[in-house]
C-alpha positions as a LaTeX table, in Angstrom:
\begin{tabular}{lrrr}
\hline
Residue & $x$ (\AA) & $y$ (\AA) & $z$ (\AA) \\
\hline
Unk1 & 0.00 & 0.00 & 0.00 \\
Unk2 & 1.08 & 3.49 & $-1.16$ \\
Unk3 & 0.50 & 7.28 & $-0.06$ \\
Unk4 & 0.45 & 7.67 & $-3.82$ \\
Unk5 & $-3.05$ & 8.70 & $-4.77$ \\
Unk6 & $-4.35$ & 8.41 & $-0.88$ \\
Unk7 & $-7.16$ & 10.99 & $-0.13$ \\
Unk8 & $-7.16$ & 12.85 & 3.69 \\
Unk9 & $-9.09$ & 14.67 & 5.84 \\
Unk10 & $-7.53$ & 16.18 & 8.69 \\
Unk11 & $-9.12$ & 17.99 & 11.20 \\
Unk12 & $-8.58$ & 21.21 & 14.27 \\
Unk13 & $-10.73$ & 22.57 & 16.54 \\
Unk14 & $-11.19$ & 24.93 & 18.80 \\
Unk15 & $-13.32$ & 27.13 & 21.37 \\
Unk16 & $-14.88$ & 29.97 & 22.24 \\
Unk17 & $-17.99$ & 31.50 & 24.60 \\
Unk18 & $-20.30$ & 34.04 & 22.85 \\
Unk19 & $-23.97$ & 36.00 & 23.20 \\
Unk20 & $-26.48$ & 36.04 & 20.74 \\
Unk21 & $-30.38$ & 36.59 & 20.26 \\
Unk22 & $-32.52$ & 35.72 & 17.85 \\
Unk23 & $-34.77$ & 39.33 & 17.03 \\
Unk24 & $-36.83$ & 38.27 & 14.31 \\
Unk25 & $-38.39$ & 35.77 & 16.64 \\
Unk26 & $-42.15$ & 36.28 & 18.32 \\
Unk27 & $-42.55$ & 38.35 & 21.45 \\
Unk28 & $-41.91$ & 35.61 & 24.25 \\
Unk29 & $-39.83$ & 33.25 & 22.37 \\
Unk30 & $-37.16$ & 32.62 & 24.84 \\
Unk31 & $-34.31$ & 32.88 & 21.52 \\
Unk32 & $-35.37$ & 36.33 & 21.42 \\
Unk33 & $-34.05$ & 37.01 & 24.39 \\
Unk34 & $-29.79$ & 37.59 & 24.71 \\
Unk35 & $-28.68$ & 35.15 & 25.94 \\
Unk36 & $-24.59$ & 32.83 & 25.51 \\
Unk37 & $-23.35$ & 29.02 & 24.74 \\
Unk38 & $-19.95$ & 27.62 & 24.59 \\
Unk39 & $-19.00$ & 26.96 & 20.79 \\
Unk40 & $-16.65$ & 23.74 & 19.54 \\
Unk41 & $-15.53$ & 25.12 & 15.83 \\
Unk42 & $-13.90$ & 22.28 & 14.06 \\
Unk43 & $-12.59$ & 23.25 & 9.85 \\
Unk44 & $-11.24$ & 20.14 & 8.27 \\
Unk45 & $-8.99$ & 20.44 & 4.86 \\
Unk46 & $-9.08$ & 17.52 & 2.51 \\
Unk47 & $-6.86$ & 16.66 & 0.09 \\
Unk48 & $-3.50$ & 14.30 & $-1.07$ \\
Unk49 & $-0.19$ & 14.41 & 0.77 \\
Unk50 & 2.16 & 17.18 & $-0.80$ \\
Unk51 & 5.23 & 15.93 & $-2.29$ \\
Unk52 & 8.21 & 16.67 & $-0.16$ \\
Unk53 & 6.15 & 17.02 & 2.94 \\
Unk54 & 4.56 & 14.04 & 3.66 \\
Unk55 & 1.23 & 15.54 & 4.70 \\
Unk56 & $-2.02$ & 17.68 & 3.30 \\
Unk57 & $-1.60$ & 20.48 & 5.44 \\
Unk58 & 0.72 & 21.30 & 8.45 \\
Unk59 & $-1.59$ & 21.49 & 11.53 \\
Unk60 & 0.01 & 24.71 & 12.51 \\
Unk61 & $-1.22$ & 26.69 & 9.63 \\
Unk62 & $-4.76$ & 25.49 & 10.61 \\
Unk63 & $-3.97$ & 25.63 & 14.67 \\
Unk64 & $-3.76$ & 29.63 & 13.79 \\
Unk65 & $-6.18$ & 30.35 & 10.98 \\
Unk66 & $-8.57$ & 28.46 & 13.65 \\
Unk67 & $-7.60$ & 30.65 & 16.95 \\
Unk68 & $-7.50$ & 33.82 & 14.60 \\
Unk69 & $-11.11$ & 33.38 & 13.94 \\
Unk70 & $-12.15$ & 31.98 & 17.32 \\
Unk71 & $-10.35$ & 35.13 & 18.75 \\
Unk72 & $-12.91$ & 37.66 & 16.59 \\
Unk73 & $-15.97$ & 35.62 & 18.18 \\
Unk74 & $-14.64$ & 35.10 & 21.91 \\
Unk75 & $-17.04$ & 36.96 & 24.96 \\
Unk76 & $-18.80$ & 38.84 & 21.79 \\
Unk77 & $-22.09$ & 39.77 & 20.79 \\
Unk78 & $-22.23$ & 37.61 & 17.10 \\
Unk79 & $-25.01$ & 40.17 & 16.33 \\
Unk80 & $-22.81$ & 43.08 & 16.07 \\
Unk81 & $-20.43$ & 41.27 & 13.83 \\
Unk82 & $-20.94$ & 42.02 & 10.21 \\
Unk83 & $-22.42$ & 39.05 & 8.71 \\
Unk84 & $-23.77$ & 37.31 & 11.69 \\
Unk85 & $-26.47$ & 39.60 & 12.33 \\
Unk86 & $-29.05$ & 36.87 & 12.54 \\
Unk87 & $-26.12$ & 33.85 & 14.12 \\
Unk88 & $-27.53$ & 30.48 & 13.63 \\
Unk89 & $-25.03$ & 28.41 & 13.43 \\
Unk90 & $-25.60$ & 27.42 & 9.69 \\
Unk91 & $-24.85$ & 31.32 & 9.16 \\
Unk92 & $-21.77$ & 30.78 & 11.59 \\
Unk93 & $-20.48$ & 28.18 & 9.68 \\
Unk94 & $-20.93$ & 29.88 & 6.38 \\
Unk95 & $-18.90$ & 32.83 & 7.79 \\
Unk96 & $-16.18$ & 30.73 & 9.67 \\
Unk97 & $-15.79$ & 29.07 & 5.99 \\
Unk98 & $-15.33$ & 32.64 & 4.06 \\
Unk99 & $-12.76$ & 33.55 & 6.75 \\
Unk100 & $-10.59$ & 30.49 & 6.67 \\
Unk101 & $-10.78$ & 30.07 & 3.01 \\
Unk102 & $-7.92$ & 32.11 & 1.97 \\
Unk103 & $-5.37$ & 30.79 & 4.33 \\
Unk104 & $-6.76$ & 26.95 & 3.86 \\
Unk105 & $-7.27$ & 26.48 & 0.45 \\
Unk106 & $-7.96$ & 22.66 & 0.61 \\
Unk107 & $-10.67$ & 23.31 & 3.33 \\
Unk108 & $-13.42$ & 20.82 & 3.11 \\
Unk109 & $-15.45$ & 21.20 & 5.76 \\
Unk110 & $-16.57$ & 23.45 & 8.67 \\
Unk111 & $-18.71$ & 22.50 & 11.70 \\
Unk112 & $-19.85$ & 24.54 & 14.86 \\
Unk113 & $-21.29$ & 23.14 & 17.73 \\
Unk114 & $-23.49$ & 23.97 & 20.77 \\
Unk115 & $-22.11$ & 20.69 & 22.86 \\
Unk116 & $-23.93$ & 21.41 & 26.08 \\
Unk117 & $-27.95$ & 21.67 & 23.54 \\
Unk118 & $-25.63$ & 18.59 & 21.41 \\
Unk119 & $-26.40$ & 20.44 & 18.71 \\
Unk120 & $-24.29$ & 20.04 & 15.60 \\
Unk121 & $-24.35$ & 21.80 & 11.81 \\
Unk122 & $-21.23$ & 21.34 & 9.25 \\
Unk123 & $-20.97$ & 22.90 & 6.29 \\
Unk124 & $-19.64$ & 20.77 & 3.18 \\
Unk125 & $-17.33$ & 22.74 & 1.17 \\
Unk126 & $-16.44$ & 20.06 & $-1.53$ \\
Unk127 & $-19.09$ & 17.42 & $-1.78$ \\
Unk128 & $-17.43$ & 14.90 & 0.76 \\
\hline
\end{tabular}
């Protein structure tokens, strides 16, 4: 058996606590209200080992493109940041994705997670 032609998925992740509220929703709803959770934010890159290397992407390229982001989101408001005005975590992923793009070009996947609701959502960036 050969690297040659072998397909990967590796895989960071990191935390952060944040506040959010959920406007559009009726009077009484208790989303509406502000309120916080502990976030797991996971990106995965996919692709073949490099030649000369011996890996798909050096886990210290995606240890900081990961704690970059979870930086801008730690003890915020998501609401106030551009793009997550309305922060489900579908539109959390989505933006997490945009942001890590351009320093992980093989990225494949991102997830964000609620773990104390066990509440999971990953965005698919390539099918897999």
């Amino acid at each position: 058996m050969s690297l040659d032609g072998a397909r990967f998925r590796i895989s960071k992740a990191v935390t952060f606590e944040a506040a959010h509220f959920m406007g559009a929703k009726p009077e009484g709803h208790p989303y509406r209200n502000l309120h916080g959770h502990s976030f797991r934010l996971e990106a995965s890159v996919a692709g073949h080992v490099r030649a000369g290397e011996e890996w798909v992407e050096d886990y210290s390229a995606l240890t900081s493109a990961l704690e970059a982001l979870a930086g801008e989101l730690d003890h915020r408001l998501l609401n106030e940041i551009e793009g997550l005005e309305v922060p489900t975590l579908e539109r959390l992923a989505f933006w997490a994705a945009g942001r890590l793009k351009a320093d992980l070009p093989g990225l494949s996947a991102v997830t964000l997670e609620r773990p104390s609701l066990s509440e999971r959502c990953t965005l698919e960036l390539d099918g897999s």
